[in-house]
Backbone as JSON, one array per atom type, in Angstrom:
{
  "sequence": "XXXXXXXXXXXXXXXXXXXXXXXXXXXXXXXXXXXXXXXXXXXXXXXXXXXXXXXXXXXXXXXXXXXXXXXXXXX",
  "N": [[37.18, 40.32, 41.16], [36.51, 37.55, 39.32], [33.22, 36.47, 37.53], [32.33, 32.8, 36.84], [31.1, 32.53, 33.27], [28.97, 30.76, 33.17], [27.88, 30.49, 35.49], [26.97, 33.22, 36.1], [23.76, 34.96, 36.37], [21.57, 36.92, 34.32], [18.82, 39.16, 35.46], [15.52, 39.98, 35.52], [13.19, 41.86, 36.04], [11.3, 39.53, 37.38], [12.88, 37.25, 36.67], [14.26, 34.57, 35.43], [17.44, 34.43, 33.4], [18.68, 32.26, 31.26], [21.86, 30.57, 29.79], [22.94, 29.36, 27.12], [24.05, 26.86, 27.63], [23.35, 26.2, 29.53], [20.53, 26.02, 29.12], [20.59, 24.18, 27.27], [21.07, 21.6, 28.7], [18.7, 21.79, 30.26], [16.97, 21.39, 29.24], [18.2, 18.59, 27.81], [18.85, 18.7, 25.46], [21.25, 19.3, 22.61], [23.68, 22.07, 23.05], [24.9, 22.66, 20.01], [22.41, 21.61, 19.05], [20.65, 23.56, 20.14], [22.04, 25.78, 18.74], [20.96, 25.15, 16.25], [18.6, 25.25, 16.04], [18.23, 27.81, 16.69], [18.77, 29.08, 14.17], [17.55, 28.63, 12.47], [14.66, 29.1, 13.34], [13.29, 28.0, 14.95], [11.98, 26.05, 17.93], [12.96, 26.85, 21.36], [11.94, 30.68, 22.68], [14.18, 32.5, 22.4], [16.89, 35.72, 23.34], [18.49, 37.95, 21.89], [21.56, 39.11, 23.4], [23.49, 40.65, 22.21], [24.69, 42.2, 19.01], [25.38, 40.66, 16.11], [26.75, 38.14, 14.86], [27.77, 35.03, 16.83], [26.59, 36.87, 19.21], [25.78, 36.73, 22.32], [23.45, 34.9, 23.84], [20.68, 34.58, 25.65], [18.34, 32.36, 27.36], [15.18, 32.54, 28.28], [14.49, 31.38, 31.58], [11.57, 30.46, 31.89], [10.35, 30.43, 29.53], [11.75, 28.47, 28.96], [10.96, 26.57, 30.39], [7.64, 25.69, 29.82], [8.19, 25.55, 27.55], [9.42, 23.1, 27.15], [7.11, 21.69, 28.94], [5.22, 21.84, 26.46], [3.41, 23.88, 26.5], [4.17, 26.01, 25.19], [4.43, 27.54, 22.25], [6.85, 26.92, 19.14], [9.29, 29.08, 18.89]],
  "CA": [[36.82, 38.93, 41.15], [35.6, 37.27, 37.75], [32.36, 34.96, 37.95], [32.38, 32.04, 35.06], [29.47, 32.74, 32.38], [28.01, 29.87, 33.09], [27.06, 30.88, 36.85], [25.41, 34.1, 35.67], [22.13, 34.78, 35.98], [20.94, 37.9, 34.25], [17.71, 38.84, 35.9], [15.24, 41.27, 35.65], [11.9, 42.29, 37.35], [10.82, 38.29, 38.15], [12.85, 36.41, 35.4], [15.77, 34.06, 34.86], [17.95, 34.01, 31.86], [20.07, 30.88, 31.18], [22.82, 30.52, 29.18], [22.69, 28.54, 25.95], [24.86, 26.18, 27.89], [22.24, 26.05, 30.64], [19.49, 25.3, 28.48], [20.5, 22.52, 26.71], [21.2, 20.79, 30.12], [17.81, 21.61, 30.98], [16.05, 20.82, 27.93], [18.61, 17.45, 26.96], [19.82, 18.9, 24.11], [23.24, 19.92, 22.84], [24.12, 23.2, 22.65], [24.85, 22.88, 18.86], [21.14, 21.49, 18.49], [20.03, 24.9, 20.64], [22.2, 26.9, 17.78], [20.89, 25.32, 14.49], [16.83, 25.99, 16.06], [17.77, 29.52, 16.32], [19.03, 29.48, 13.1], [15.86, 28.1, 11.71], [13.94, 29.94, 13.57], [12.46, 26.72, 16.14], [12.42, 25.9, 19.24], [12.65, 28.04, 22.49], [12.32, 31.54, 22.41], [15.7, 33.37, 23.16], [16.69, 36.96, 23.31], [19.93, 38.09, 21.72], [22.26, 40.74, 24.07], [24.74, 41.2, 21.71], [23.9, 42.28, 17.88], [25.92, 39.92, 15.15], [27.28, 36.42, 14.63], [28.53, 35.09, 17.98], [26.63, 37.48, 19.78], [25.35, 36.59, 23.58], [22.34, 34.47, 23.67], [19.77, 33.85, 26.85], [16.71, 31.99, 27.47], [14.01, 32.77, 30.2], [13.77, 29.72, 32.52], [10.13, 30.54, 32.38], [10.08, 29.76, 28.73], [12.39, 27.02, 28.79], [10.16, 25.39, 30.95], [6.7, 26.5, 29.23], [8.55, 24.77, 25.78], [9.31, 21.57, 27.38], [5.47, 21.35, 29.02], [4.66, 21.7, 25.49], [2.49, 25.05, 26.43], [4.33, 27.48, 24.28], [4.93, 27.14, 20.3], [7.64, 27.41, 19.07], [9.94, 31.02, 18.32]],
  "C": [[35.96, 38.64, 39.92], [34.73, 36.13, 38.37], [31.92, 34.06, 36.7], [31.21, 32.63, 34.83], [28.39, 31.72, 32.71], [27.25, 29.83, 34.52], [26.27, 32.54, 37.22], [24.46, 34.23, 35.18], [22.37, 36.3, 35.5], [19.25, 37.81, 34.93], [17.05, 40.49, 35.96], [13.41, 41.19, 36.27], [11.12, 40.5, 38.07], [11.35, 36.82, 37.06], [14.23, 36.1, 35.74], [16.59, 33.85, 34.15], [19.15, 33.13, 32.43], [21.0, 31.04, 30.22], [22.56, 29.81, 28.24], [23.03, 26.63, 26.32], [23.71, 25.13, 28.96], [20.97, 25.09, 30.44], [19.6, 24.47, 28.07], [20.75, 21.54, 27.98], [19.66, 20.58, 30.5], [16.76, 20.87, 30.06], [16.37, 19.46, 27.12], [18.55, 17.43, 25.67], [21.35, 19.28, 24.11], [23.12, 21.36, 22.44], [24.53, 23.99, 21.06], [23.35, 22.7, 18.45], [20.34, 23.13, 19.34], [20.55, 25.77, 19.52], [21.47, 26.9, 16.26], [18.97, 25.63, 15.02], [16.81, 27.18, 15.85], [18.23, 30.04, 14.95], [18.24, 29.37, 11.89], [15.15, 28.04, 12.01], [12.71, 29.3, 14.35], [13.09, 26.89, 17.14], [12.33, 26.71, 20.39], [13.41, 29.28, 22.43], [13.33, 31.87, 23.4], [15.75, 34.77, 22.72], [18.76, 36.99, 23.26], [20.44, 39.42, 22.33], [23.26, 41.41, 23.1], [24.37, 41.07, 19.78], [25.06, 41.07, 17.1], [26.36, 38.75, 15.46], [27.93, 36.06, 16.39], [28.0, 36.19, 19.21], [25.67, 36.55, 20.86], [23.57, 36.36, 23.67], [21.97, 34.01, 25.33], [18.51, 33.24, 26.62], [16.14, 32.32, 29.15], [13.77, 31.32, 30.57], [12.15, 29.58, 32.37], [9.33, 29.92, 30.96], [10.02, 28.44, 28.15], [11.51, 25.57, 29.4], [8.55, 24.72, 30.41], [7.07, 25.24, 27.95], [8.46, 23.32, 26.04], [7.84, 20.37, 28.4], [4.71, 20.98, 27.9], [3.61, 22.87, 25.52], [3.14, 26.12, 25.62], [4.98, 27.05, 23.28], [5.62, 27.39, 20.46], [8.11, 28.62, 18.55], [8.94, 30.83, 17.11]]
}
């Protein structure tokens, strides 16, 4: 049984990672404005799973939320 990408959570000892897809939903951005921050090195920190171009991007709900409080600088 396959489960879309966009309904996995990675998760690890008390944390949520979102999807790129995820985040801009949560944050009311677009998904292209989530790619050109990490490309210029703003915005909310993310953690890349997969090494090169195209590789597998999450955010921690914990940040995502944290960024849009305005309590944590940006990346």
């Amino acid at each position: 049984m396959s489960i879309p990408s966009e309904a996995v959570r990675l998760r690890s000892a008390r944390e949520e990672w979102l999807t790129p897809a995820e985040t801009a939903k949560l944050a009311k951005l677009t998904p292209g404005t989530l790619a050109n921050h990490r490309y210029q090195g703003i915005g909310i920190p993310y953690t890349k799973l997969t090494p090169g171009r195209g590789g597998r991007v999450r955010y921690r709900r914990s940040d995502v939320e944290k960024w849009l409080s305005g309590d944590l600088a940006a990346a």
